[in-house]
N, C-alpha and C positions, 0 to 999 in steps of 0.2 A: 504494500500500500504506500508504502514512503518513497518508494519509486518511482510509483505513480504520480503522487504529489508532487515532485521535484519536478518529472516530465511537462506536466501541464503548467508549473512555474516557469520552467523554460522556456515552454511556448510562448507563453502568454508574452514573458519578457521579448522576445525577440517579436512579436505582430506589433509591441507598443514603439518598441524602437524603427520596425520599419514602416506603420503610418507615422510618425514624429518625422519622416523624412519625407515622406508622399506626400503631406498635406503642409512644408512649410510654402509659404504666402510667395506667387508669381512676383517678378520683377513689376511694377506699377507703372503703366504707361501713362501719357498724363490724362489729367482729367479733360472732356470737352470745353471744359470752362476753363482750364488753362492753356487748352488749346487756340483757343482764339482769343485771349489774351495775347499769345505770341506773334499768331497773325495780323493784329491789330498793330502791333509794334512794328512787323518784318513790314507789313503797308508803310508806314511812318517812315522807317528808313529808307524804304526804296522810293519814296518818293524824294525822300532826302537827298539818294545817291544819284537819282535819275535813271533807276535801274528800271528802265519799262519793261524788260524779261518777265524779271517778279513781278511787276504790278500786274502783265499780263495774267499769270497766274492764280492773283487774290481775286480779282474779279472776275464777277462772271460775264459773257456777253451780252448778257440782257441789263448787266449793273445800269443802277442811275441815280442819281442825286441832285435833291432840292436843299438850297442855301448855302451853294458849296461857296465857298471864297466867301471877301469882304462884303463882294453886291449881291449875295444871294441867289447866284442863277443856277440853270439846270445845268447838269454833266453828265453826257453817257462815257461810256469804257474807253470808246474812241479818240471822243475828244477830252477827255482826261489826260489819256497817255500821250497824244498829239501834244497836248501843251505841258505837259512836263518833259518831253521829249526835245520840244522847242525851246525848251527856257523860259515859257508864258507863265510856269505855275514853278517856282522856285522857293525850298524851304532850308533858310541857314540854321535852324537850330528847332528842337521838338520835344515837348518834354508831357511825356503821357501822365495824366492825371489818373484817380481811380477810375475803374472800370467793373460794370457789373453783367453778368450775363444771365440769359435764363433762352432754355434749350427747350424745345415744343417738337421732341423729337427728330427730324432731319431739317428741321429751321431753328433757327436762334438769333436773337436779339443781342445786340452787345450795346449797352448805353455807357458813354465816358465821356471825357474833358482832355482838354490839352491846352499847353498853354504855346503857342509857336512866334519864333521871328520869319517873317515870311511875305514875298511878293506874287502878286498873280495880274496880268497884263501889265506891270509897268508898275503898280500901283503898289502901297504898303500893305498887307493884308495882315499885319501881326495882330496878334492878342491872343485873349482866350477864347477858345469855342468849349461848347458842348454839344453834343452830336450822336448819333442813334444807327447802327449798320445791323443790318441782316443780311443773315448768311442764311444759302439752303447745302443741303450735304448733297453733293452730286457726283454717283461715282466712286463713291467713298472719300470725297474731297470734299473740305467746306470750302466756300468760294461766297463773296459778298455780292450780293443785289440789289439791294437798295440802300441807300443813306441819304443822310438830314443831318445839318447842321446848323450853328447858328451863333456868330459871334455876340460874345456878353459883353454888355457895354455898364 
């Protein structure tokens, strides 16, 4: 009987040590929400750098945007990149404020703030905005489609 008892000790020992190994926690890829946190940034930059590749990338083709610049007008994907591509829309310095997101499963809202030094036709267009992009997941890619912004005065 003691033999037995020891066997089933054994056992049991060696099932607990190899689920303790089976079930440690997967490497944590990031969260949606901090995923387009980064996206929102890598935007920021590439426009900063005039990298229209990327920006190609973050938007989608159908993106657009109301309030974009100092005078408020519209922006598709084309002429966004056009005028950063040209030097219309030039950003010396960005500095992202918080940002919050909330994800409606393959679309998601990211609402933030930035505070920028920055020109667009010729003109000064610094300050603060606060601003509003949706993204839809397409592809297994988020990619932005619509934004709103709107300098605080």
């Amino acid at each position: 009987m003691r033999k037995l008892a020891v066997a089933v000790l054994l056992s049991s020992a060696c099932f607990v040590q190899a689920s303790a190994q089976t079930s440690a926690p997967a490497a944590k890829s990031p969260s949606v929400s901090q995923s387009l946190k980064q996206l929102e940034s890598d935007w920021a930059d590439a426009t900063k750098a005039a990298d229209t590749a990327k920006l190609d990338e973050i938007l989608g083709d159908d993106w657009l945007a109301i309030g974009y610049g100092a005078e408020g007008g519209k922006q598709t994907k084309k002429g966004y990149i056009d005028a950063v591509k040209s030097g219309s829309i030039k950003v010396e310095s960005f500095e992202m404020g918080p940002m919050d997101v909330k994800v409606f499963g393959n679309v998601a809202v990211v609402q933030g703030s930035d505070t920028e030094k920055s020109t667009a036709n010729g003109k000064d267009s610094s300050g603060k905005y606060v601003w509003m992009d949706v993204f839809a997941k397409r592809d297994g890619k988020w990619v932005a489609v619509r934004s709103q912004s709107a300098l605080v005065k």
